[in-house]
C-alpha positions as CSV (number, residue, x, y, z in Angstrom):
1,X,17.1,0.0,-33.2
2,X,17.5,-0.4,-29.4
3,X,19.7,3.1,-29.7
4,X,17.0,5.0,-31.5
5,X,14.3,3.4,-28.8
6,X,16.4,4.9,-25.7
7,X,17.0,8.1,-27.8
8,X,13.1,8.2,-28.4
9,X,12.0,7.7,-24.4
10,X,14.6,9.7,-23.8
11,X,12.9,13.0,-25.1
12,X,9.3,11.6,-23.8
13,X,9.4,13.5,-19.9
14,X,10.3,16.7,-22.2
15,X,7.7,16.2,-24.4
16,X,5.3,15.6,-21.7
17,X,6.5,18.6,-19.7
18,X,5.4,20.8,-22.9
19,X,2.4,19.0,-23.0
20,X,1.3,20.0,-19.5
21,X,2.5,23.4,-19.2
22,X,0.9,24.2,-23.1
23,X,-2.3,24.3,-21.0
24,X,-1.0,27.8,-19.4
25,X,-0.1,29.1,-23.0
26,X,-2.7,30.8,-25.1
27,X,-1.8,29.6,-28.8
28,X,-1.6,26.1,-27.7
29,X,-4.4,25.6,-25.4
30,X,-6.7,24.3,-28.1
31,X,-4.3,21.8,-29.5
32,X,-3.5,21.2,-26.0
33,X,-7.4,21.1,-24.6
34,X,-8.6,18.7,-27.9
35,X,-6.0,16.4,-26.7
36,X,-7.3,15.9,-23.1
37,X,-10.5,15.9,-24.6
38,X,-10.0,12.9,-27.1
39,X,-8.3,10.5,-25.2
40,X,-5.5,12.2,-23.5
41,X,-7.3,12.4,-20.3
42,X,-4.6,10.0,-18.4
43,X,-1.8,12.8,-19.6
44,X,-4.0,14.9,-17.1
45,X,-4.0,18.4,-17.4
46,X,-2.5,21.7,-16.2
47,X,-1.0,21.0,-13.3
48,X,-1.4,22.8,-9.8
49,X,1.8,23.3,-8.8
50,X,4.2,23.8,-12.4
51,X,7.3,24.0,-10.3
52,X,7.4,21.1,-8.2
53,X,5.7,19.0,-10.9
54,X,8.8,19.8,-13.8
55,X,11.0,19.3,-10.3
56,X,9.5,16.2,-9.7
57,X,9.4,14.7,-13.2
58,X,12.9,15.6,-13.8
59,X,14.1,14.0,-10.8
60,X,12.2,10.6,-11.4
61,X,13.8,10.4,-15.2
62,X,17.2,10.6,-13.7
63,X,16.1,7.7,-11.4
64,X,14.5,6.1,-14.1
65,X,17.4,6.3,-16.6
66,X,19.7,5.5,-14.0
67,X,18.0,2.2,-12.6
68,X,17.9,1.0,-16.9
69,X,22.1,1.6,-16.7
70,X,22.2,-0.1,-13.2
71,X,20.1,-2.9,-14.5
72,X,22.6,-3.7,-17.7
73,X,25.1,-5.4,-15.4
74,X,22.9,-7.7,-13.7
75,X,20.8,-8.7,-16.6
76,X,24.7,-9.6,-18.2
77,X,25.7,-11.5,-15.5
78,X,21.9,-13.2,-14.3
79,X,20.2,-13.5,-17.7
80,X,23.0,-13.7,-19.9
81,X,21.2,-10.5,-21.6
82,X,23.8,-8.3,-22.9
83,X,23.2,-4.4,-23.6
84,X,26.5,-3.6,-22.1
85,X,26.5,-1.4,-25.3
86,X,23.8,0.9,-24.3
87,X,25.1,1.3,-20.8
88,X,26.6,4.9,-21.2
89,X,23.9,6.2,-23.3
90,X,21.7,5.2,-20.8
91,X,23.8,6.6,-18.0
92,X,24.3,10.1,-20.0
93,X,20.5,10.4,-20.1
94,X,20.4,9.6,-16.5
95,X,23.3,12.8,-16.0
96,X,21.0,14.9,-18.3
97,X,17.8,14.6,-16.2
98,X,20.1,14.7,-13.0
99,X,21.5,17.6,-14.1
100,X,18.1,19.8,-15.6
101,X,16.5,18.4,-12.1
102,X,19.7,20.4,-10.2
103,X,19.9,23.4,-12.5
104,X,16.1,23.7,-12.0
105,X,15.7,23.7,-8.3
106,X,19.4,26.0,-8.4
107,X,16.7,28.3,-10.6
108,X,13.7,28.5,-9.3
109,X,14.1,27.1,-5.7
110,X,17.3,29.2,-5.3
111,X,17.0,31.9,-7.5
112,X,20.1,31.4,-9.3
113,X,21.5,32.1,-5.8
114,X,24.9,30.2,-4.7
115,X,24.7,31.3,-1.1
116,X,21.4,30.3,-1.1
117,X,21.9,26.9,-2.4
118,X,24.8,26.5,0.2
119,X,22.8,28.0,3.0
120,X,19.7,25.4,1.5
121,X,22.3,22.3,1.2
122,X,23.4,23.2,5.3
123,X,19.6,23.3,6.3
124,X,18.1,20.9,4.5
125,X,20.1,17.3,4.2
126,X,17.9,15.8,1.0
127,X,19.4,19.0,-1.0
128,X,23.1,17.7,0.5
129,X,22.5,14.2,-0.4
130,X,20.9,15.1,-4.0
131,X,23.9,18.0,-5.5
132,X,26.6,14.9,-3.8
133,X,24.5,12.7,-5.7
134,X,24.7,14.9,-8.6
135,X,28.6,15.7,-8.6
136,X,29.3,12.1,-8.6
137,X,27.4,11.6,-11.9
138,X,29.0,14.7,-13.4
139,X,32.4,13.1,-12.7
140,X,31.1,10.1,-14.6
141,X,29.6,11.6,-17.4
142,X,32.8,13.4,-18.2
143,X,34.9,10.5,-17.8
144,X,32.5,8.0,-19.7
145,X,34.6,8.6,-22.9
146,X,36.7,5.4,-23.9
147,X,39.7,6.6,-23.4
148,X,38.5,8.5,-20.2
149,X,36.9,5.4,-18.5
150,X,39.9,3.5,-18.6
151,X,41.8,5.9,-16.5
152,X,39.2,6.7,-14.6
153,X,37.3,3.3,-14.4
154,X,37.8,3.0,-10.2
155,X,36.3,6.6,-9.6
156,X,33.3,5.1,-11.2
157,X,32.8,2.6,-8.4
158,X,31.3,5.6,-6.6
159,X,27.9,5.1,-8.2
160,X,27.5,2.9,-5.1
161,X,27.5,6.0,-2.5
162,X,25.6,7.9,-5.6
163,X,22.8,5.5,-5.3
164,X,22.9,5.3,-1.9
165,X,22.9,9.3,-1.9
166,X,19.9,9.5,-4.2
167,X,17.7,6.9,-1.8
168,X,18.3,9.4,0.8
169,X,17.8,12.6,-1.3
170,X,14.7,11.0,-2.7
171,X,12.7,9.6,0.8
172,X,13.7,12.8,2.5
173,X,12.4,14.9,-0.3
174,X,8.6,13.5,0.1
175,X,6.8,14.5,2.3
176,X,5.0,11.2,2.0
177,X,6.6,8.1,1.2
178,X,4.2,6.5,-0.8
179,X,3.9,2.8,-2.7
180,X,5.3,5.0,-5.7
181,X,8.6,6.1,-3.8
182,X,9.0,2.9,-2.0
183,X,8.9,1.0,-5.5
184,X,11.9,3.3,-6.8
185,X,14.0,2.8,-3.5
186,X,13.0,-1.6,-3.5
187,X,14.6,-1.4,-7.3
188,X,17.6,0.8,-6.5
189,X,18.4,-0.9,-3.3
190,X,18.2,-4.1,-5.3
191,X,20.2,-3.2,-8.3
192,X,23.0,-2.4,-5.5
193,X,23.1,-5.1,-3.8
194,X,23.2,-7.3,-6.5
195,X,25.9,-5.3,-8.2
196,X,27.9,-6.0,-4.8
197,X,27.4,-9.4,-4.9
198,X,29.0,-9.9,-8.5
199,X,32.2,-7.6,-7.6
């Protein structure tokens, strides 16, 4: 039940990203236009900026996804609550987001360019800190397998600097650091330290 649940969020920043850009497409502005009209009103509508709001909402899910893996090792050792089971799904849906919020800025910010995302990653730090991020989470997604985690189970101790990465990537990224962004670095800077403190 809890599998089909994560499965189920999972898809929901997907589903809302066809949702807001439906606005901009003429066969489903209606159904999209009678939703916003009856009730949907907090989904908001089209949005002003397309790019940096799929950018955007990509980016949080990773964080999102990643603070609910994070969070399974404390609640285990704090709260005795055990979902230790649902800690690589959770973590692969964390890689998926991490990786659609990297292809897309590679895309669109880049233009499918890899000079241009080198020359972007040696002028702009956040972009550094997010594709380190990112390559760290790749390595763990690969290895996550049974087999593969056992072998590999110290290279996965680099979440720490991931984390750390992604604070960095994230704060430097805004151009204001609002209550939003400060909530998502409290939690991640949390789960970290408290992770630490059971090692």
């Amino acid at each position: 039940m809890i599998k089909k649940i994560i499965w189920l969020i999972g898809f929901l920043p997907l589903l809302y990203i066809i949702y807001k850009l439906s606005f901009a497409l003429e066969y489903t502005r209606v159904v999209s236009n009678f939703i916003y009209h009856h009730g949907g009103e907090f989904l908001g509508n089209f949005p002003n900026d397309p790019q940096k709001f799929i950018a955007d909402l990509l980016g949080i899910s990773a964080i999102q996804f990643l603070i609910a893996s994070l969070s399974v090792t404390p609640l285990r050792s704090y709260l005795k609550i055990n979902l230790i089971k649902y800690r690589r799904l959770l973590g692969l849906w964390a890689f998926f987001y991490a990786f659609s919020h990297s292809l897309f800025f590679f895309i669109f910010g880049n233009n499918g360019n890899i000079s241009m995302m080198y020359a972007d990653m040696q002028k702009r730090p956040f972009v550094f800190f997010g594709m380190s991020a990112f390559l760290i989470l790749l390595m763990m997604a690969l290895t996550s397998g049974k087999k593969l985690f056992r072998k590999f189970v110290k290279w996965h101790k680099l979440v720490y600097l991931a984390v750390v990465l992604i604070i960095f990537h994230f704060m430097m990224s805004q151009k204001i650091i609002g209550f939003d962004v400060a909530v998502y670095v409290g939690i991640l800077a949390g789960l970290l330290v408290l992770r630490l403190l059971k090692r």
